[in-house]
C-alpha positions as CSV (number, residue, x, y, z in Angstrom):
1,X,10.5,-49.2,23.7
2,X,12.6,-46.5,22.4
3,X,16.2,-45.8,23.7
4,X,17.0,-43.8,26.5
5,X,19.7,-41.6,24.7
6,X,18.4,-38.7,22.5
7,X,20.1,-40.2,19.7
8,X,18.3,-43.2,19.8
9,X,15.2,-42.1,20.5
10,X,15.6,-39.7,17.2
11,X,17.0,-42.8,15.2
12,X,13.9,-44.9,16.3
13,X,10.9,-42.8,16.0
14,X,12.1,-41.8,12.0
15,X,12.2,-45.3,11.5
16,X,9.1,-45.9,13.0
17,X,7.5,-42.8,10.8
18,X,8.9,-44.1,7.8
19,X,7.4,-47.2,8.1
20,X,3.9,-46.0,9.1
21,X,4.7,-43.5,6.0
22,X,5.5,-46.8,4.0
23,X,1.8,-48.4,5.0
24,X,0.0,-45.1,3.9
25,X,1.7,-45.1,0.3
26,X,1.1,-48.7,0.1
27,X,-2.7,-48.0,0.5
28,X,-2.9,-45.2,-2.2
29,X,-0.5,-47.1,-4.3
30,X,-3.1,-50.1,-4.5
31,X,-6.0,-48.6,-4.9
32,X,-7.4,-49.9,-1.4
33,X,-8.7,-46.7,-0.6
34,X,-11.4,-46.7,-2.8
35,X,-13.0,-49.6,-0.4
36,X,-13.0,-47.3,2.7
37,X,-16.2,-45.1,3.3
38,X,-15.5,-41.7,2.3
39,X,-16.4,-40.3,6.4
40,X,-13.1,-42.7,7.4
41,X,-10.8,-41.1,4.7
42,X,-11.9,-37.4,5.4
43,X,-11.1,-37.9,9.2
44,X,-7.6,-39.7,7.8
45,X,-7.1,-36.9,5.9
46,X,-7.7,-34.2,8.4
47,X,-4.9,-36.3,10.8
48,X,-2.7,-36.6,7.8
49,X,-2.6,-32.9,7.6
50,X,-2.0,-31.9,11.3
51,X,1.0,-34.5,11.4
52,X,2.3,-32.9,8.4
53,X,2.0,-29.5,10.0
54,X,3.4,-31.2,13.4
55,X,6.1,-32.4,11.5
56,X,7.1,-29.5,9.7
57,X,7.3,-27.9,13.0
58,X,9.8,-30.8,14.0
59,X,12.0,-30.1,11.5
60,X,12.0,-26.5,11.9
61,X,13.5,-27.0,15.3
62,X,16.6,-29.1,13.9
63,X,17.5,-26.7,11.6
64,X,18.7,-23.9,13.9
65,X,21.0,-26.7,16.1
66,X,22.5,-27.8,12.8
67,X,23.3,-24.4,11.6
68,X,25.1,-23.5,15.2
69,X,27.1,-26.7,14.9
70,X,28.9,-25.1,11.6
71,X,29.5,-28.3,10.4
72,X,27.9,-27.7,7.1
73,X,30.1,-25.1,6.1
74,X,33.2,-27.6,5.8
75,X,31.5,-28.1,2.0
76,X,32.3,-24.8,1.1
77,X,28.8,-23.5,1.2
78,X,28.8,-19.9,1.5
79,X,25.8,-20.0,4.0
80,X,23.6,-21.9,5.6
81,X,20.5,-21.6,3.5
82,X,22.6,-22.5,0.3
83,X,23.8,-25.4,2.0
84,X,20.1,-26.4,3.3
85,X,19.0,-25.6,-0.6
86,X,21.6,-28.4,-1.6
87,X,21.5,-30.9,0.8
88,X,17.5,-30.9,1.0
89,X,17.4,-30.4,-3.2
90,X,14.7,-27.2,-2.5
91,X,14.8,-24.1,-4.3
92,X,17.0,-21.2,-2.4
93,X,13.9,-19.3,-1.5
94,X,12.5,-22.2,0.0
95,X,15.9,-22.5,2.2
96,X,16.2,-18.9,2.9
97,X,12.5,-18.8,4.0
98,X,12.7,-21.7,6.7
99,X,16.1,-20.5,7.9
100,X,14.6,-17.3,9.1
101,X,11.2,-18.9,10.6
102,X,13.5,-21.2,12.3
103,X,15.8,-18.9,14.0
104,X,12.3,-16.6,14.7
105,X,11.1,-19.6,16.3
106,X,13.8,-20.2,18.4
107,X,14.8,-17.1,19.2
108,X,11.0,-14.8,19.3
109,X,8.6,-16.9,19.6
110,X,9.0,-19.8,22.0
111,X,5.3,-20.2,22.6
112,X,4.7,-20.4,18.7
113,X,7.2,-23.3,18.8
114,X,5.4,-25.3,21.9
115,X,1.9,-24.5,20.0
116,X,3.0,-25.6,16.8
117,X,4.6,-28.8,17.8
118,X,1.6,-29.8,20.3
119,X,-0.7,-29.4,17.2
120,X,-2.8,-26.5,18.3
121,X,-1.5,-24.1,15.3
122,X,-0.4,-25.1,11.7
123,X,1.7,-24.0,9.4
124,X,-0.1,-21.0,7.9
125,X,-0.6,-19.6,11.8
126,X,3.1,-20.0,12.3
127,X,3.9,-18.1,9.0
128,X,1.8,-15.5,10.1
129,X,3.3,-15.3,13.8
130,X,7.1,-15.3,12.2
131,X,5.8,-12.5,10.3
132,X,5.0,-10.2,12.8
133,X,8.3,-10.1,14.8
134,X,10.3,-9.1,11.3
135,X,11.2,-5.9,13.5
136,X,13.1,-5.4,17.7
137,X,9.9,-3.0,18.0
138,X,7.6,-5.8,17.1
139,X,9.1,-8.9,18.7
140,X,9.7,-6.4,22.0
141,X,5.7,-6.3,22.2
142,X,5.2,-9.9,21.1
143,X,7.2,-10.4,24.5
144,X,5.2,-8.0,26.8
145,X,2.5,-8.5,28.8
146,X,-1.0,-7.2,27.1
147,X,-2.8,-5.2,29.8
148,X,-6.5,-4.6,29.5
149,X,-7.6,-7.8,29.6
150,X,-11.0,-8.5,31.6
151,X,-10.8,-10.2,35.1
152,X,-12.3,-12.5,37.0
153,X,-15.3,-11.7,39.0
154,X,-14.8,-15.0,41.7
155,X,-12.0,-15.8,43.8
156,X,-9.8,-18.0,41.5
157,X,-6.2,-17.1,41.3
158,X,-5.5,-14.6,38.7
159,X,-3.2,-16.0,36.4
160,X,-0.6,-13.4,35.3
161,X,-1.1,-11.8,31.9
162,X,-0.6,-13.2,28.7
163,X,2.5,-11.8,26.5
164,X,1.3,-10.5,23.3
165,X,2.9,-14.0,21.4
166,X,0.3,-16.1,23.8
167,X,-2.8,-13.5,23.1
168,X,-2.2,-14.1,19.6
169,X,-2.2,-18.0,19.6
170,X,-5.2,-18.2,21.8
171,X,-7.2,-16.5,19.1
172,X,-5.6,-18.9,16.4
173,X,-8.8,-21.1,17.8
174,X,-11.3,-18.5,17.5
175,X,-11.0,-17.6,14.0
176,X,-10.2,-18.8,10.7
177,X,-7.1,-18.3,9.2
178,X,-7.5,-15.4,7.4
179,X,-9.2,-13.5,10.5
180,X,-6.2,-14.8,12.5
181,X,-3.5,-13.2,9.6
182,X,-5.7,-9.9,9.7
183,X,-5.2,-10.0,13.4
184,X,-2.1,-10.7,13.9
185,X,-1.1,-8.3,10.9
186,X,-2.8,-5.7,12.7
187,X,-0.6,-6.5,15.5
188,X,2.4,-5.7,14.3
189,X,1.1,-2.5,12.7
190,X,-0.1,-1.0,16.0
191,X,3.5,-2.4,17.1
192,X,6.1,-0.6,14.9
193,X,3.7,1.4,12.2
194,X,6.9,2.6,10.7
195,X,7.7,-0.8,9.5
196,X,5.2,-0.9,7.3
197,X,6.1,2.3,5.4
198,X,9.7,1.2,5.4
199,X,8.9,-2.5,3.9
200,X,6.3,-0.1,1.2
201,X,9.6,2.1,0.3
202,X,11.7,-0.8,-0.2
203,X,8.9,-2.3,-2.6
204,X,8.6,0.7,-4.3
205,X,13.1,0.3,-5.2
206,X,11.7,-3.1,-6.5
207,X,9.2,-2.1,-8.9
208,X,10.0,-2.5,-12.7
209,X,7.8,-3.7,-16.2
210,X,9.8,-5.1,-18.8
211,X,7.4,-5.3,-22.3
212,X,9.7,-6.8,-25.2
213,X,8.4,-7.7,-28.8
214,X,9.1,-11.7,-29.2
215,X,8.2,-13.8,-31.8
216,X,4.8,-13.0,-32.5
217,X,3.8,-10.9,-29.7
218,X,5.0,-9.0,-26.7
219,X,6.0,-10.9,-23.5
220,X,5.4,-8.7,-20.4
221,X,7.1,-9.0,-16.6
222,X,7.7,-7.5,-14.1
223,X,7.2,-6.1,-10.1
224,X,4.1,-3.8,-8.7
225,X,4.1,-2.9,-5.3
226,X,0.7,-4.2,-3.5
227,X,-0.9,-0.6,-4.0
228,X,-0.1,-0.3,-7.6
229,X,-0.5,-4.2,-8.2
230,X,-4.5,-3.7,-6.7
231,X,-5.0,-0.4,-9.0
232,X,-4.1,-2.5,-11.7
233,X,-5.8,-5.3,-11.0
234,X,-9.1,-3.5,-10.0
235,X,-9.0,-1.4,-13.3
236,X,-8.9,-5.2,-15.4
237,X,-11.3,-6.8,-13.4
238,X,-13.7,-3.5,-14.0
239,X,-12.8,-4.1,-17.9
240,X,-13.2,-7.7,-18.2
241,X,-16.4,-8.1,-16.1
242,X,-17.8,-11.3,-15.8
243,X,-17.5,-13.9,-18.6
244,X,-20.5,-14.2,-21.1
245,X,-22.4,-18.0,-21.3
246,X,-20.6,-18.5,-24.4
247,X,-17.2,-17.4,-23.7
248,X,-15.0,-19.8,-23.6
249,X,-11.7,-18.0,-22.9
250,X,-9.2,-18.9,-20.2
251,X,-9.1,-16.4,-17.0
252,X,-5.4,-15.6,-18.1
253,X,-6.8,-15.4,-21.6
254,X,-9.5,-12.4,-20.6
255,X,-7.1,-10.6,-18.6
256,X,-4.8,-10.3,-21.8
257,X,-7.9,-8.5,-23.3
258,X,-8.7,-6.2,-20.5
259,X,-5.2,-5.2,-20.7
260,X,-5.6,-4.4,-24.3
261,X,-8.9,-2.8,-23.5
262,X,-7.3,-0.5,-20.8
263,X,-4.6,1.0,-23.0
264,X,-7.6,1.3,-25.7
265,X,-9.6,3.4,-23.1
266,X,-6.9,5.5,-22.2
267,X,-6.0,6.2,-26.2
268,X,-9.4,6.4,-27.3
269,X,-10.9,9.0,-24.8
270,X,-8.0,11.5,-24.9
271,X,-6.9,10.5,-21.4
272,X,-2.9,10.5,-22.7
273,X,-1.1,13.4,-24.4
274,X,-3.2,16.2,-23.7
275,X,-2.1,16.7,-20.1
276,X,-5.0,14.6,-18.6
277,X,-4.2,13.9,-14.4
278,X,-6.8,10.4,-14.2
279,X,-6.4,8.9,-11.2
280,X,-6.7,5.6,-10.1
281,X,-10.0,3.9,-8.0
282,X,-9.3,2.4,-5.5
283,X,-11.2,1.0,-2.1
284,X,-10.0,1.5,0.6
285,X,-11.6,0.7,4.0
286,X,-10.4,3.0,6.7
287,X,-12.3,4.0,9.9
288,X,-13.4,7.8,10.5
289,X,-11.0,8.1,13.8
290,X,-8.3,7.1,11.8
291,X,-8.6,8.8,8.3
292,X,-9.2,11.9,10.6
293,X,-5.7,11.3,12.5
294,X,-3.5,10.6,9.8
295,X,-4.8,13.6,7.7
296,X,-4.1,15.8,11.1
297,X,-1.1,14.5,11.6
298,X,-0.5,15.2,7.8
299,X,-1.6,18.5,8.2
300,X,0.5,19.2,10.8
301,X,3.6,18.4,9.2
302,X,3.3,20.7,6.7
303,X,1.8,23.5,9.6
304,X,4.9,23.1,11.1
305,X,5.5,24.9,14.1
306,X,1.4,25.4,15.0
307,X,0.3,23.3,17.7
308,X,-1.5,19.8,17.1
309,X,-5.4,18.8,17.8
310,X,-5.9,15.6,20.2
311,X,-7.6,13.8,22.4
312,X,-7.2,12.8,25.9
313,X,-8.6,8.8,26.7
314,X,-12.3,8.2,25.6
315,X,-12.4,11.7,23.5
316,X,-11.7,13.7,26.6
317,X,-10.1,17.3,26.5
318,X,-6.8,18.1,27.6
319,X,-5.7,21.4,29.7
320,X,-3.6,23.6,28.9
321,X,0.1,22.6,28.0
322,X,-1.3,19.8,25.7
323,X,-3.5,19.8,22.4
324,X,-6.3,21.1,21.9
325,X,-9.7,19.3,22.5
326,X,-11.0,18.0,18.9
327,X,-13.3,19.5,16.9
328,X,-15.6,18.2,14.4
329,X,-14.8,17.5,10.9
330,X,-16.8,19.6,8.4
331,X,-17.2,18.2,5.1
332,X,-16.6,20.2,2.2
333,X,-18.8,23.1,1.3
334,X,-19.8,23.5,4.6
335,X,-20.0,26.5,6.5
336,X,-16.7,27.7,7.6
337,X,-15.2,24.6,5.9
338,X,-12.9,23.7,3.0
339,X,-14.8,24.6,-0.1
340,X,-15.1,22.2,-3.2
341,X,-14.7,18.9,-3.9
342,X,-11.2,18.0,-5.9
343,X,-7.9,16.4,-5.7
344,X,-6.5,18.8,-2.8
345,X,-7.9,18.3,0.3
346,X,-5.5,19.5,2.6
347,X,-8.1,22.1,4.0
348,X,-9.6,19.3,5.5
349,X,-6.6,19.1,8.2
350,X,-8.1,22.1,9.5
351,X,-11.2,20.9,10.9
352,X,-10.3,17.2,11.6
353,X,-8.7,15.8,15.0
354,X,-4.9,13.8,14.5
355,X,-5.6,12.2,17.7
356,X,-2.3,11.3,19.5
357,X,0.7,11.8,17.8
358,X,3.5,10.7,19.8
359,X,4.3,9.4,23.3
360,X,2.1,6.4,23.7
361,X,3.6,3.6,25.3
362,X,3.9,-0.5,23.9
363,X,0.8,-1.4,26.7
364,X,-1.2,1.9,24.7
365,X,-0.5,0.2,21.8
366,X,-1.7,-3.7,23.0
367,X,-4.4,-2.0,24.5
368,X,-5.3,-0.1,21.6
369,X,-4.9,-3.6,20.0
370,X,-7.4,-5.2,22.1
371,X,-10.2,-2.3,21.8
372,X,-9.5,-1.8,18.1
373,X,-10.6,1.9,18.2
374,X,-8.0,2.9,15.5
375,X,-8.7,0.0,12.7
376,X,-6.3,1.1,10.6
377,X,-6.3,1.6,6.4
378,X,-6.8,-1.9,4.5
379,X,-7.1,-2.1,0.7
380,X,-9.8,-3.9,-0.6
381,X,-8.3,-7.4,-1.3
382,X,-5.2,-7.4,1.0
383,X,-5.1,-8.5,4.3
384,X,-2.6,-6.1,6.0
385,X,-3.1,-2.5,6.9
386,X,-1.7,0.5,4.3
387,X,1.1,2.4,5.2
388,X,0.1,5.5,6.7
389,X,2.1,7.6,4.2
390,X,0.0,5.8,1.4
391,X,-3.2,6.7,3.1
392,X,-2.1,10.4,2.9
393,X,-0.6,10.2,-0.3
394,X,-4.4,8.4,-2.1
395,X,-6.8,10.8,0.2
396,X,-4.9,14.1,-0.8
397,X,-5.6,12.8,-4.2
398,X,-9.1,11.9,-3.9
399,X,-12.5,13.3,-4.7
400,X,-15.7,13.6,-2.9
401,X,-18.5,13.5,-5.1
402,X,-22.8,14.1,-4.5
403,X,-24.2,12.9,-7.3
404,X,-28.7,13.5,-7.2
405,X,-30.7,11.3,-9.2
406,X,-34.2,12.2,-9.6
407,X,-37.2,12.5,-12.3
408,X,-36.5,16.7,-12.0
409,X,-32.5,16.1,-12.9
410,X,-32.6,14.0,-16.1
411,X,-32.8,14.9,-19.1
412,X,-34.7,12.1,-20.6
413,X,-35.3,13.1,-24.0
414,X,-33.6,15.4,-26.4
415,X,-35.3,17.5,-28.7
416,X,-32.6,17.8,-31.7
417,X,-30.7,16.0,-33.7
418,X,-27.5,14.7,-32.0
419,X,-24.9,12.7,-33.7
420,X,-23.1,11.9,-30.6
421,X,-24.6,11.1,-27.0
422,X,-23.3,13.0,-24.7
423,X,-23.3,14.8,-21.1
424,X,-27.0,14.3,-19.4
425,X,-28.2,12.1,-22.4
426,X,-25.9,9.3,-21.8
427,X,-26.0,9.3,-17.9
428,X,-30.0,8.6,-18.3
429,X,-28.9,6.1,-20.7
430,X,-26.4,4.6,-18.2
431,X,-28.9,4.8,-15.4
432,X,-31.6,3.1,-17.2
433,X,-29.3,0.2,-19.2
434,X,-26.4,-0.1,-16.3
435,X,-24.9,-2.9,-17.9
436,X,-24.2,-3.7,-21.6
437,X,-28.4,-5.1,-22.9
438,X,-26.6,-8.0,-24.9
439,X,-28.4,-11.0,-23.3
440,X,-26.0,-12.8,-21.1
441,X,-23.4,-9.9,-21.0
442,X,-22.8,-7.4,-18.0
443,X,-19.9,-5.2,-19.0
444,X,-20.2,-2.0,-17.2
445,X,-20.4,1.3,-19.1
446,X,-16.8,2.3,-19.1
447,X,-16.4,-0.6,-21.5
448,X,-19.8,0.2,-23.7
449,X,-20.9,2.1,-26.3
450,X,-24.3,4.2,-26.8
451,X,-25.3,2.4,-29.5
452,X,-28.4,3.4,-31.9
453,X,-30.7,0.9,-31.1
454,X,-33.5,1.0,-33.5
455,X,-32.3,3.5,-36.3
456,X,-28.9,4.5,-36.9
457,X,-28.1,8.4,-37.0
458,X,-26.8,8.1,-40.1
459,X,-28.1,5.1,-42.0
460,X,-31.6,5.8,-41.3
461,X,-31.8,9.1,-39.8
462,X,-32.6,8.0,-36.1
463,X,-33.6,10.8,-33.7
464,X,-30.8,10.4,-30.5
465,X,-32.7,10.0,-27.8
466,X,-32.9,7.7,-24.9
467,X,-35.9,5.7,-27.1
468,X,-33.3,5.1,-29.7
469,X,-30.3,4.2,-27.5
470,X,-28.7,1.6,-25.5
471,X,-25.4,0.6,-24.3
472,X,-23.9,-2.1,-25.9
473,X,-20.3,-3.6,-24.8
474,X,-17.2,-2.7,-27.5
475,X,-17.4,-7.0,-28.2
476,X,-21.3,-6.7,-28.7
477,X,-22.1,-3.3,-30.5
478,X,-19.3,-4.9,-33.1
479,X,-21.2,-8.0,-33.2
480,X,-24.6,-6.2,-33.5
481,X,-23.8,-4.1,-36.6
482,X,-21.5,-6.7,-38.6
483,X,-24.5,-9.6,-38.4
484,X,-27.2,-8.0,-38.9
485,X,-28.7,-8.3,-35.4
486,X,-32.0,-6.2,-34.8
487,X,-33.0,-4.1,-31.5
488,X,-36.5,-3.7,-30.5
489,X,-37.6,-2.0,-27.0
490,X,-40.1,-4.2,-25.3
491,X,-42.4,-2.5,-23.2
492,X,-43.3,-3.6,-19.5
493,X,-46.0,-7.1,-19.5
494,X,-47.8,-8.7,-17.3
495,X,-44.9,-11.6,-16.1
496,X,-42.3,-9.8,-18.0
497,X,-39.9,-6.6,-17.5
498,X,-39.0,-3.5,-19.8
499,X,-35.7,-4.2,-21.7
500,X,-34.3,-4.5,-25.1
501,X,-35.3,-7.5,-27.5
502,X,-32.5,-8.9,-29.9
503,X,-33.4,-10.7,-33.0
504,X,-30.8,-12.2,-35.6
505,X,-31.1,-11.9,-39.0
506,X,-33.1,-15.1,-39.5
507,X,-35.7,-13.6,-37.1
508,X,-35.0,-16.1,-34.1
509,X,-35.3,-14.0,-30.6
510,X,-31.7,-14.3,-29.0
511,X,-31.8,-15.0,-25.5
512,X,-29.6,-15.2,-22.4
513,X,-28.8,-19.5,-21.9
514,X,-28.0,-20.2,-18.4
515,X,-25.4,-23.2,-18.2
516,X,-27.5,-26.2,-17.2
517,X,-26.3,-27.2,-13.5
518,X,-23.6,-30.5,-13.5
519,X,-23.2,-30.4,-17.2
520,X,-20.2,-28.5,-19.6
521,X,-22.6,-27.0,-22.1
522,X,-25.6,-24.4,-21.8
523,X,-29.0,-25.9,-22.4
C-alpha cells in the first residue's frame, strides 16, 4: 500500500522502481539472460523501452515544479539549466534541451504530456511535438480546433473537434516516426511559414569552416546550414560512389578522399579562376501548385505595384476586385513564353499562378494541413520543408534541360585523329560505359577518365574512337596504365553481355568477386 500523502507516495514508488531496477541489473549482471528464449527477452525489451520513455516523461514533469520553487538558485547557479547540468552531472546542452521541452510541455502541450506519460507516444514523438510550438503562431494553432474533419454518417454524438495538438498525436499511431516528424513538421510550416525562413537566416549567422595545417595534415571544422550541408554532402557522395569489393577504407576514410577529389575537379577542369558561375545539384521535391506560387509570389515582389494571379477554393476564378483567375504555366520556349533555358527564370512568374498570398485564416491553414494541396519544398534527405525564400533563391538559379538520345544524334565514330575525347565523342562513350568498366567499380563519369582502351594515342598510335575508348575511374585508369593491365572489347555471346575484358599482366582475366554472404572476405 502506498501512502496517502503525495510525498509518500513519490518516496515509495522510487523505491519500489529502484528495486525492480536492481532485479533487472542483477539478471544482465549474471549472465541469466542467456537461459531465457530469445521471444521472452524481445517482448522484455520492447516494455523496457516504453517505461524508459514513460519515465522520462515523469521526470520531465518535476522539472518545471522545481524550477518555479527557486530553490536551486540559493547555490549560486546562474540559471536553471546550469544548475540541472550540475546537480544531474549532464552536459549543458542536455540541461538546456529538457528545460525548454519541459516548460513546452507544461505550458503548450498538455495533451502531449497526458499521451506521453500514459505510454501512447515516446520520446522521439514528444521531441517532435515540442518542436513545433517553438513560435505564439505555431503553438496558437496547436491550440485550435482543426475544422475539416469528416463526420459521422449515424446518429452518435458528435464529439467536438480535435485541437491541432490532439490531431497530431492521434496520427503518432498511424505512422512511423519519421512519417509522424514529416507530419508534424509540416504542421508547423503551414502554421507560421516565416519561422522557417527566420530559423534558416539565423543558421546562415552561424555558418563558418575553419581549415588549419596541424602536424601532418590539415584538421577541418566547422558549421553548414542544412541547404549548404546537403550540397555538400550530395556532391561527395556523387564522388565517392559506392566502395569497390576490395576497398577496405573506412566511410570517414572515403569521404576524406572525395573531399580531395572535389577540390581536384574543380582545379582540374578550369571551374575556379577563370570566372566560372557552377552551381550546385541539388533535389529538391516540390509540388507543381507550390513551385508555381512561390515563383508568383516571387514575381510579384519584384512587379511591385501590378496586381497578383490567384485562385478562389478548388481553382475557382475570382470577380472583379480580387486576382485574376490563373493561367497556365508555359514552359520555356513555348509560344508566347519565356524563351531559353538558363539560370534566370524570372520570366516564368509571368505565366505561372502565386495562388493566395495573404489573408487566409489559422482554420485555412489546418485545413490546408489536412488536404495537403500545397506539399511544400523538401530537400532530398531532410525531413522538414525548405524555406520559401530558399526555394526562390535555388529555382531562379536553376536550369531546365531536354536532352534527345537517339541512333540519328550520336556521333558514334570519329573519322580523324583526336588526341583528346571530347564534345559528342565522349557523351556516346558515357552513354554506352555509364559507370567506370573496372570490374567491381561504379564511379560515375564526373570522376572517370576516357581512357584509350586497346591502343594508346600516343604509345601506339590508337585511332580515338568509341572502339578504342572507355571510361575508367581516376583510382583505376592509374591502376591500368602503372601495372600493366590489358583492355579487350568482348563482343555480345550467347549467355554473356557486350563489355570490356581486363587481363593482368600474367594473363589471368580479372573479374568482379562478390563478397561471399555471412563471411569478412570475398570468395
Amino acid at each position: 500500500m502506498l501512502p496517502d500523502d503525495a510525498a509518500g507516495r513519490l518516496a515509495e514508488g522510487v523505491a519500489l522502481l529502484s528495486a525492480s531496477v536492481e532485479v533487472l541489473t542483477g539478471l544482465a549482471a549474471s549472465g541469466d539472460l542467456h537461459d531465457i528464449s530469445a521471444t521472452i527477452l524481445a517482448r522484455a525489451e520492447r516494455q523496457v523501452r516504453a517505461l524508459e520513455h514513460r519515465l522520462s516523461a515523469v521526470r520531465l514533469s518535476i522539472l518545471p515544479v522545481v524550477e518555479d520553487d527557486g530553490a536551486w538558485a540559493l547555490d549560486g547557479s546562474r540559471s536553471f539549466p546550469a544548475w540541472l547540468a550540475r546537480h544531474d552531472d549532464v552536459p549543458r546542452g542536455v540541461a538546456n534541451r529538457e528545460s525548454r521541452q519541459a516548460r513546452a510541455l507544461r505550458d503548450d502541450l498538455p495533451a502531449t504530456l497526458a499521451a506521453a506519460l500514459a505510454g501512447t507516444v515516446g520520446c522521439d514523438q514528444v521531441t517532435a511535438m515540442v518542436a513545433a510550438c517553438t513560435t505564439t503562431a505555431r503553438a496558437a494553432a496547436l491550440a485550435t480546433p482543426v475544422t475539416g474533419l469528416p463526420t459521422r454518417l449515424d446518429d452518435a454524438p458528435v464529439a467536438p473537434p480535435p485541437t491541432g495538438e490532439e490531431f497530431l498525436l492521434a496520427q503518432a499511431a498511424l505512422h512511423p516516426i519519421s512519417g509522424f516528424q514529416r507530419l508534424v513538421r509540416h504542421f508547423a510550416h503551414v502554421a507560421d511559414p516565416d519561422a522557417d525562413d527566420r530559423g534558416y537566416r539565423g543558421a546562415v549567422e552561424r555558418e563558418y569552416l575553419e581549415l588549419s595545417l596541424t602536424l601532418g595534415g590539415y584538421h577541418v571544422s566547422g558549421f553548414l546550414t542544412e541547404v549548404h550541408g546537403a550540397a555538400l554532402r550530395t556532391a561527395l557522395d556523387a564522388v565517392a560512389g559506392a566502395p569497390a569489393a576490395d576497398d577496405e577504407r573506412t566511410p570517414t576514410q572515403r569521404r576524406a578522399q572525395a573531399l580531395a577529389d572535389l577540390a581536384r575537379l574543380a582545379l582540374d577542369n578550369g571551374m575556379v579562376g577563370t570566372g566560372a558561375a557552377v552551381r550546385p545539384h541539388l533535389n529538391v521535391t516540390v509540388s507543381w501548385t507550390e513551385l508555381q506560387r512561390q515563383l508568383g509570389v516571387d514575381g510579384d515582389a519584384r512587379r511591385a505595384g501590378r496586381s497578383s494571379a490567384a485562385t478562389g477554393p478548388a481553382g475557382s476564378a475570382r470577380s472583379a476586385g480580387a486576382p485574376r483567375a490563373p493561367r497556365a504555366p508555359r514552359a520555356p520556349g513555348a509560344p508566347g513564353a519565356p524563351g531559353g533555358a538558363g539560370p534566370d527564370c524570372r520570366g516564368w512568374t509571368e505565366s505561372v499562378d502565386p495562388g493566395p498570398v495573404g489573408g487566409s485564416t489559422r482554420d485555412d491553414d489546418l485545413s490546408r494541413l489536412l488536404a495537403l494541396d500545397r506539399t511544400p519544398a523538401v530537400l532530398e534527405g531532410s525531413t522538414g520543408p525548405l524555406p520559401a525564400t530558399v526555394l526562390r533563391a535555388i529555382a531562379c538559379d536553376s536550369e531546365i534541360t531536354r536532352i534527345v538520345f537517339g541512333p540519328d544524334g550520336q556521333v558514334l565514330n570519329v573519322g580523324r585523329a583526336q588526341r583528346t575525347i571530347t564534345g559528342q565523342l565522349r557523351r556516346a562513350v558515357i552513354a554506352r560505359d555509364r559507370h567506370c568498366t573496372y570490374p567491381g567499380c561504379d564511379q560515375p563519369p564526373s570522376r572517370c577518365d576516357v581512357h584509350h582502351a586497346e591502343r594508346h594515342w600516343a604509345a601506339h598510335h590508337g585511332e580515338t574512337s568509341t572502339a578504342n575508348a572507355a571510361l575508367l575511374c581516376w583510382h583505376h585508369h592509374s591502376l591500368v596504365d602503372t601495372t600493366s593491365i590489358t583492355m579487350r572489347w568482348r563482343a555480345p555471346a550467347s549467355g554473356s553481355t557486350a563489355g570490356w575484358e581486363f587481363t593482368d599482366r600474367h594473363g589471368r582475366r580479372i573479374e568482379h568477386r562478390p563478397w561471399r554472404s555471412g563471411e569478412g572476405r570475398r570468395t
